[in-house]
N, C-alpha and C positions, 0 to 999 in steps of 0.2 A: 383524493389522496394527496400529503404536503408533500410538494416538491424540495429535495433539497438544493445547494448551490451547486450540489455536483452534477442534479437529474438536467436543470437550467443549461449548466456548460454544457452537456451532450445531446441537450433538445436544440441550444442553439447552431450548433455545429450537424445535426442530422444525423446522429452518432445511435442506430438503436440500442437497446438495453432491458434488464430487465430488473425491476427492485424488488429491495425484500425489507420486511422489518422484522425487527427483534422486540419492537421498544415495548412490546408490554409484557416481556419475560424476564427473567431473572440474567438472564444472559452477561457474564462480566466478560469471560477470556476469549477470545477468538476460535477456543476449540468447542467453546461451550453456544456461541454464534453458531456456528458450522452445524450444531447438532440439533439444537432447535429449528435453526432452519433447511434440517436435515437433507444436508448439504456435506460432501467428500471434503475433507478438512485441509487434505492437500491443493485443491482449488480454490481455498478461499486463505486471501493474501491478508497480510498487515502492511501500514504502511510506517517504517520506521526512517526518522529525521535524525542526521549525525553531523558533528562536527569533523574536520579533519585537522591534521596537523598546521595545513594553511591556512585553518578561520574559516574554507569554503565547507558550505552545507552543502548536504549530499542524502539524496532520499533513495532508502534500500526498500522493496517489496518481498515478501518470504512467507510460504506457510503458516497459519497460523500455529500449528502443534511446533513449530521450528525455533530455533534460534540463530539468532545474526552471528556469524563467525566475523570477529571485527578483524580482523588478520585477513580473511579473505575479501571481506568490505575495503579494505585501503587499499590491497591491492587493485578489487574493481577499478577504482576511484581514483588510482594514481595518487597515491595517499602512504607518507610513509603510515600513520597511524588513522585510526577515526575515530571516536568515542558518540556515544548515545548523546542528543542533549540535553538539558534537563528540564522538566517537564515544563515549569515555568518560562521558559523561552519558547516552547512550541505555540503558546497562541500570535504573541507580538510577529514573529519570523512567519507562518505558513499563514495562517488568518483559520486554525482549526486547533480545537482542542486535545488533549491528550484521548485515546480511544476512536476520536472520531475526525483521524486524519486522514487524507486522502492526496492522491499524487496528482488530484485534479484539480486546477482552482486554486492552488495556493497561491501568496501574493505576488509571487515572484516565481519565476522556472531554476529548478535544481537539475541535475545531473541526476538523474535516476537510474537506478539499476535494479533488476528483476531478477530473482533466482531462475537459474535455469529450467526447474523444473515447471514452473510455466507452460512451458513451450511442449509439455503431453497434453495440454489441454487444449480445447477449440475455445474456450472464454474461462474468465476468472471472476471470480468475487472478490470486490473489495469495500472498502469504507465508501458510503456516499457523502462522506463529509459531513454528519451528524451522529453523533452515538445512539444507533438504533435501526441504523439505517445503512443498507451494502445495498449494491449495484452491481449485476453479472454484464459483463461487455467481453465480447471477442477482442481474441489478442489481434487482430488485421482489421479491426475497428478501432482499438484503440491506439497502436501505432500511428492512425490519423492524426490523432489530436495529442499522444503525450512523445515525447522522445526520450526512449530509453533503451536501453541494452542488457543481455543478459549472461548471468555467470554464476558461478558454483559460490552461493552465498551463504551456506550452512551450516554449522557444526556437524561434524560427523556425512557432511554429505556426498552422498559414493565412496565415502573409507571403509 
């Protein structure tokens, strides 16, 4: 099986896990991920890159059927504002492409923040840092190796 740079970061750290692939489906959106690999849509995250007001990048994790509430993203982020970046900056900034990013392994550590709703789950799905390819890891596995925190990051979420 190819390993990607994400499976490498969590082999190297002793992180267990467990992969999935998509890559020989039709699979584009994250909800369409989730169904293929018939998987609860609500446990399998995205991993989105924003700018804030202050230049700092800041990485938000959310359902995939979900959208980022950027109002409630700067708040997380102590942010008067934050906006999406644009796709063309996300390889040079993380070291991953648009689809196939991950809060793992980027070049550098952002501030990351998790939707609350995470935290119904014992593990998550996310990007393994290739498009085609997610990696399930418990939330008190992953807490070892990523630093982040979590908050009401959704449109419409609990209103």
């Amino acid at each position: 099986m190819e390993k990607t740079n994400v499976m490498r970061f969590l082999d190297g750290r002793k992180i267990p896990y467990k992969p999935y692939t998509y890559a020989d489906t039709d699979a584009v959106s994250g909800v369409e991920v989730a169904d293929v690999l018939g998987q609860n849509p609500a446990q399998v995250f995205k991993t989105l890159v924003t700018v804030g007001k202050s230049k700092k990048n800041y990485i938000f994790m959310i359902p995939v059927a979900e959208e980022l509430d950027l109002k409630k993203a700067a708040e997380a982020a102590g942010e008067k504002s934050v906006d999406m970046i644009k796709s063309k900056e996300m390889l040079p900034l993380t070291g991953y492409v648009h689809g196939g990013c991950s809060p793992l392994g980027m070049k550098k550590n952002f501030k990351t923040v998790m939707d609350e709703s995470a935290n119904a789950f014992e593990s998550i799905i996310f990007s393994a840092g290739k498009i085609g390819w997610q990696v399930e890891v418990k939330l008190a596995d992953l807490k070892k190796v990523l630093n982040f925190s979590t908050a009401a990051l959704t449109v419409n979420n609990g209103e």
